[in-house]
N, C-alpha and C positions, 0 to 999 in steps of 0.2 A: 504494500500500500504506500501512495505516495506521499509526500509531508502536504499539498495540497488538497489532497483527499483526507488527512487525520487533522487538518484545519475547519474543513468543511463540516469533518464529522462531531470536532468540537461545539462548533454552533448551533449543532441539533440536540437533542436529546438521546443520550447513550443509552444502551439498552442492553440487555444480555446478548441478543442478539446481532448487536453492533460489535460487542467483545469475542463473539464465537468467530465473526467475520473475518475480524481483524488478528485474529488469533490462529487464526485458519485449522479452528476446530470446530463442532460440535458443540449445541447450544446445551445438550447432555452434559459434555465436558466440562462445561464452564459451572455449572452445575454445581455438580461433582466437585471444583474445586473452591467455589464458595462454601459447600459446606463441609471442606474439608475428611470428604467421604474416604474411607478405606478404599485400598488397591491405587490411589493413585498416582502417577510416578513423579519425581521431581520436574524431570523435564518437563510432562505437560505443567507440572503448579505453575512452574516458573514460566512457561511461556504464556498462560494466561492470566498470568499476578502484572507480567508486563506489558501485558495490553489493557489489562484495568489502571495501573499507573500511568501509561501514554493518555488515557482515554478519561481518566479521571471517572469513571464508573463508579456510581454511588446506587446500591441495589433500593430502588421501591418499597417501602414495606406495605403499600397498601396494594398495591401491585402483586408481592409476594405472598399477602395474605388473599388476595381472591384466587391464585393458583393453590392455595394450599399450605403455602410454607413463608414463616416471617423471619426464617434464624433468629427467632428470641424463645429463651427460655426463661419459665415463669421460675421462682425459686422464692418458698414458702418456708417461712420460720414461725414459729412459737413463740419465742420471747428474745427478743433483740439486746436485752440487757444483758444477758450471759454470756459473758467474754469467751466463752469457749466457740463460739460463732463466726467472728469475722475472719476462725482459722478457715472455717468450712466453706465461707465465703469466697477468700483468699483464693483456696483451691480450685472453685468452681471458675472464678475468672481465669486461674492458669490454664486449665484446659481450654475456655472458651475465646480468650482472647486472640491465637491464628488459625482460628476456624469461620471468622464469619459472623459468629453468633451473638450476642451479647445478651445479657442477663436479664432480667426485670423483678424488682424484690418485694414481697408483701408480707405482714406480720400481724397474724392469727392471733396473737394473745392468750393460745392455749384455750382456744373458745372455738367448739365445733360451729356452730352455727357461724361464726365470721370465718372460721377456715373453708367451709362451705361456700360463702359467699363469693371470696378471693376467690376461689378452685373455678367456680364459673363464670368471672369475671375472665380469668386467663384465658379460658376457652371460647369465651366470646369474644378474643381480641386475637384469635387464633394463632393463639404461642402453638411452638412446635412438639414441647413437653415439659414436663414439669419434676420437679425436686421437690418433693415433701420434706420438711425435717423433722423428724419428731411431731407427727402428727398426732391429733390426739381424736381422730376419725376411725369408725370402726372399720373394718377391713374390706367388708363387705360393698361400704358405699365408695371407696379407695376404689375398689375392682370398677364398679359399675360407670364411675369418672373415667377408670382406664380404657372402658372399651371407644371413649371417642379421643383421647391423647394418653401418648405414650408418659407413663409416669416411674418414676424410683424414689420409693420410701426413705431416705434415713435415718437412724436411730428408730427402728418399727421393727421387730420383733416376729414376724411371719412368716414360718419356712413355708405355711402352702399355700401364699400368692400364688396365683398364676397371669392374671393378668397385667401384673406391675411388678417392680422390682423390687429388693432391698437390699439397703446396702447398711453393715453394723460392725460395730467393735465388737470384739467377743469378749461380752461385758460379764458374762460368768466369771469368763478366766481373768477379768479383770479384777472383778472381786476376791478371788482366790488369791492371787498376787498380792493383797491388801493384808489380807489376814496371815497370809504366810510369810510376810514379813513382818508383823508382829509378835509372830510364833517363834518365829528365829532367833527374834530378840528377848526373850522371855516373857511376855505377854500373857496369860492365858486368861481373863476377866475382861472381854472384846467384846464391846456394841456395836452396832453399827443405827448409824441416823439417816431417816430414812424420811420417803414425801410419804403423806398420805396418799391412801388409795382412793384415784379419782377416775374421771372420764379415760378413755384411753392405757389402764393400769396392762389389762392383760397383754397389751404387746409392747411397752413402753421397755427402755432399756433401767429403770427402777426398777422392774420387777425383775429382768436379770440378775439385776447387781444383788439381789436378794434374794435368789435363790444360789447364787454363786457364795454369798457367805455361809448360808445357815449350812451349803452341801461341805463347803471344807472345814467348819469348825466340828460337823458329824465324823467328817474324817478323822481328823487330827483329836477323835475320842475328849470333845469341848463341847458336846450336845446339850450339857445342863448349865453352860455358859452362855448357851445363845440368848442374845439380847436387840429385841428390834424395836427402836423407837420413832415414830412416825409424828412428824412437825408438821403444823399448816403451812399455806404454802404464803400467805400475808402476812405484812409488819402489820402491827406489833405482836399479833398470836405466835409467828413463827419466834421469837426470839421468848415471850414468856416462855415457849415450849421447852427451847432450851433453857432457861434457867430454873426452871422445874428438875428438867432432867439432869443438868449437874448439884441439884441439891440434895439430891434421893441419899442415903445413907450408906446404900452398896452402888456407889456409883464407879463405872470400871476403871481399868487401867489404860486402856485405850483406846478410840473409836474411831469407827470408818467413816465416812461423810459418804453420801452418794454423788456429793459434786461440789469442786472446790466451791460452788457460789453459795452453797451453804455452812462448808467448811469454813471459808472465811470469817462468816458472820459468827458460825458459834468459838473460833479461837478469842474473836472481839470477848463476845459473850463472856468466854472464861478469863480473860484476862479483866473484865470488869469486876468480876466474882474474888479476885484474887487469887486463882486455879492459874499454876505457872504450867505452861508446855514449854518441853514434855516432861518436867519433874516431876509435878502432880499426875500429867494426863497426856498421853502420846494420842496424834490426831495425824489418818494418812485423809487425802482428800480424792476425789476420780476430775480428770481432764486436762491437769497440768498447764493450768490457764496461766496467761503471763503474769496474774497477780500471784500467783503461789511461787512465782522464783521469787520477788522481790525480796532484798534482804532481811525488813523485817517484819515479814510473812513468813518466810522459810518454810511452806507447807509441802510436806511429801505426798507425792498424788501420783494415779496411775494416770499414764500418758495414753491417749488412743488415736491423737496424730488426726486432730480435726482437718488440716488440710489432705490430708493422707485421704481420708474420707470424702472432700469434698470433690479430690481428684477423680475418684473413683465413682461416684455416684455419676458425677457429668460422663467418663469415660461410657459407663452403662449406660447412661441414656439415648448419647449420640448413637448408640449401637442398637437400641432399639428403636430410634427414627429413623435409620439408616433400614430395617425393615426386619430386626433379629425376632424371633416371638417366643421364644421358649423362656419362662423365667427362671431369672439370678436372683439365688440370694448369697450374697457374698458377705465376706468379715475379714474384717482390720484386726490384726494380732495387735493387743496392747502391751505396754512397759511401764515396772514401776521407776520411779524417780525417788530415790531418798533425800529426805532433806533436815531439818535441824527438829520441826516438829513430831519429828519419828521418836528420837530418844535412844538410847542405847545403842550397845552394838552387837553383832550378832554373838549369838553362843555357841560356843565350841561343844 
């Protein structure tokens, strides 16, 4: 093509099929490489990545939405305040950002009926699919969303999806990790602080982490030590709850948090109380948020590599817009992190 032909083509309006022209490929192709579709070779990316930079090609979305496709993915969270999010965030823009695609974010406040609401607001703006995080929608109506967009759960707890994905930390063995490094240190008097049980419990990854403790303190022959204590989930109930619970008279030696964002608040708690960690009271926390490195937090927490997660969740997805139909439920191996509020060292 000549430079007075990519002058002319300038002044009009670019089009995919302007790009295919000038690319001397297939309107498929181009396709393809806007949405960064598996099998594609470099050579083609790069020969029609430099024809949309010659041509300055900026894709339609309204355009893209009456063929079907907008490259935006909706991406739904529960509560924005938990800094263990913006790892999962993070992640999901890693993958999406040389594909084409870009994000769109809404937040459910852990309220079906507004999670509901968001889900087909998405779908009437014809995102491509969507990312659930921690939903707190039963599964059932999850599936029946999925039969008109491709969706991935995570933190949702469902091996027999079939019409949607999931993608989780294996939050059992995350728990187990919590308790077994308490054990190693001499420990054996281990609670564990827990949400109550609410909308969304049976596939929530709370109810993992709770059954991963009571299964290894069975193990580790600690069954008449199991201790599970369930906090509201609002100030100021959730902080009375904790100072109820460190004033009981057999109160233990050291407890798990099901997630540093209330692990934090109850170290606050004890330290108000006059309760030193981990002298008095060893405290591991789950998510390894960047508030638990800070120095004077120092909270030990099991890591599940929320970016790790969000990579993975978008990788699933693009794979079932891409047209995969058989469901994943995959899991992120976690790691503990020791830190000052652990206490002790292990035992020989």
């Amino acid at each position: 093509m000549s430079q007075r032909d990519e002058i002319a083509i300038t002044r009009e309006r670019v089009t995919i099929r302007t790009v295919a022209a000038h690319a001397g490929v297939s309107v498929a192709a181009v396709s393809k490489v806007l949405r960064n579709a598996y099998g594609v070779s470099e050579a083609l990316r790069s020969r029609v990545q430099t024809s949309i930079g010659t041509l300055g090609y900026r894709p339609s979305r309204t355009a893209r939405g009456l063929r079907g496709s907008t490259f935006t993915i909706g991406l739904l969270l529960v509560d924005i305040r938990n800094p263990f999010l913006p790892e999962v965030i993070d992640g999901v823009n890693g993958v999406l950002a040389p594909s084409h695609y870009s994000a769109m974010i809404g937040v459910g406040e852990a309220k079906a009926q507004l999670e509901t609401s968001l889900i087909e607001s998405m779908i009437d703006y014809k995102m491509d699919g969507l990312i659930l995080v921690a939903p707190r929608l039963p599964s059932e109506i999850i599936s029946r969303f999925a039969e008109q967009i491709p969706i991935v759960a995570v933190g949702y707890h469902d091996p027999t999806a079939v019409n949607f994905d999931t993608v989780n930390c294996d939050d059992q063995q995350g728990a187990t990790l919590a308790v077994e490094a308490f054990i190693e240190r001499g420990y054996c008097r281990i609670s564990m602080l827990t949400l109550g049980s609410r909308e969304g419990h049976r596939v929530s990854v709370v109810r993992q982490r709770e059954i991963g403790y009571r299964q290894t303190m069975e193990a580790a022959g600690l069954a008449a030590e199991i201790d599970i204590h369930s906090i509201p989930v609002a100030s100021p109930e959730r902080e009375e709850s904790m100072r109820a619970f460190l004033s009981r008279p057999d109160r233990p030696e050291a407890v798990f948090c099901w997630s540093d964002i209330d692990a934090v608040t109850f170290l606050n708690v004890a330290a108000e109380m006059g309760i030193r960690v981990p002298e008095d009271l060893a405290v591991i926390g789950y998510d390894n948020s960047p508030t638990a490195a800070l120095s004077l937090i120092n909270l030990a927490s099991i890591d599940q590599s929320g970016r790790a997660l969000g990579v993975l969740a978008t990788e699933t997805l693009l794979s079932r817009i891409e047209g995969r139909e058989a469901p994943l439920a995959l899991a992120n191996a976690p790691s503990f992190i020791a830190r000052r509020s652990l206490g002790r060292t292990k035992t020989s």
